[in-house]
N, C-alpha and C positions, 0 to 999 in steps of 0.2 A: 271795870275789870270783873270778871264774873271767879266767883270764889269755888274754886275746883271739889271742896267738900260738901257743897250745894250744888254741884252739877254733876251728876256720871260721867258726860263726856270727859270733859275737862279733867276728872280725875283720874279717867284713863289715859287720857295725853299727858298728862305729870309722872305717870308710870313707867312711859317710854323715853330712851334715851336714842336722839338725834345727832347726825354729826356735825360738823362744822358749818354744815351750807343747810341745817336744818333739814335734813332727807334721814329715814330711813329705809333701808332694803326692804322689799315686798314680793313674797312668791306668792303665786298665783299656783292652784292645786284645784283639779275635778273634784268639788265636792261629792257625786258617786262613783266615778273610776279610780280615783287616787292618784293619777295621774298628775306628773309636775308639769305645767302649762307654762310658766313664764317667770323673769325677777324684773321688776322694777321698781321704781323710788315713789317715796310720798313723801310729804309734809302734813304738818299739823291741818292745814287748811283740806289737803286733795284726803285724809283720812276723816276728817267731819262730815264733810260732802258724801264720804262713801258710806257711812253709818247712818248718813239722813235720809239719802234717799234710797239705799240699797243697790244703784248703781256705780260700777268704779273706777275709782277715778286717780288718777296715779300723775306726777309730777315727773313729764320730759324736762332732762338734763339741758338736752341737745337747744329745744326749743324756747326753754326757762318759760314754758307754760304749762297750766293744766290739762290734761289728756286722759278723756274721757274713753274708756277702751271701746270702741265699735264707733266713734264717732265718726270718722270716715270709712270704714267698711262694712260696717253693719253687725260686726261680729263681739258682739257686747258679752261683758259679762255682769253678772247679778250676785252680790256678796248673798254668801248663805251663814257664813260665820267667818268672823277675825279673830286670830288668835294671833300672840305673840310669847317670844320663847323667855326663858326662865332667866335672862339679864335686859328681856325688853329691849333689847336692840336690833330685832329681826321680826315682822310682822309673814303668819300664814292669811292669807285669803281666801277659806272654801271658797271656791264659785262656780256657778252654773254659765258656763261656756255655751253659749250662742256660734255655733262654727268653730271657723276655728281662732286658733290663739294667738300665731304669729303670722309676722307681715309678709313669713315666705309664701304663707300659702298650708304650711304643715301646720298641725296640731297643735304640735309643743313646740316651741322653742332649743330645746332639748334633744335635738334631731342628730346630732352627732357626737359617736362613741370612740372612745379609744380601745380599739381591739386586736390584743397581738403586736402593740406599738404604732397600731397604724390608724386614721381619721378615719372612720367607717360611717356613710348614711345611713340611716335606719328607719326612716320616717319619709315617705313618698309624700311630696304637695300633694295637696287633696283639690284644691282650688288654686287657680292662677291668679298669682300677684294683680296682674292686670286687670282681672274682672273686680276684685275689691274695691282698686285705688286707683283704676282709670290706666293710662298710660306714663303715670307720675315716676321718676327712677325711684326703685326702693334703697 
């Protein structure tokens, strides 16, 4: 067992508080636009991975695997900086977004506003689903 006050990592993962299935929330943010790109989960393991090799790497629920962002579309992101907020139970992820962010096709994730009580689009696909991820349903 490696002793968290001899390791930085380790003592940054002793800093954060995970929930119950060992995940915590992870936004995804343009590190130069400032733009909110995405939220997904990590664990201990998918947030090492992303501090070792700079690319990131986030823990699907759905799939109960590791999920590497660009891994089947090519639209990867590249940590530039991890922060987390002031109870450590919410991780930011500057990143340098390669395309785009979500599997609609749009940018952000973020695509719809509630405006005047009503669900409003705001964010045109820039790229179709289908040239990403083939013919796959999203």
């Amino acid at each position: 067992m490696t002793n968290s006050r001899n390791d930085p990592l380790e003592a940054i993962l002793s800093a954060l508080v995970f929930d119950a299935d060992g995940l915590i929330p992870a936004i995804a943010q343009s590190h130069d636009s400032g733009d909110v790109l995405m939220m997904a989960w990590m664990n201990k393991a998918a947030i090492r991975e992303t501090l070792t090799t700079g690319r990131v790497c986030y823990w699907s629920r759905s799939r109960q695997a590791f999920w590497r962002k660009g891994e089947s579309s090519g639209q990867e992101q590249r940590l530039v900086e991890l922060r987390y907020d002031c109870d450590g139970d919410t991780l930011l992820l500057l990143v340098d977004q390669k395309g785009v962010a979500c599997h609609t096709g749009r940018r952000s994730c973020f695509f719809t506003a509630i405006r005047d009580g009503k669900a409003v689009t705001i964010a045109d696909v820039a790229i179709d689903p289908a040239t990403l991820y083939g013919n796959k349903d999203q």
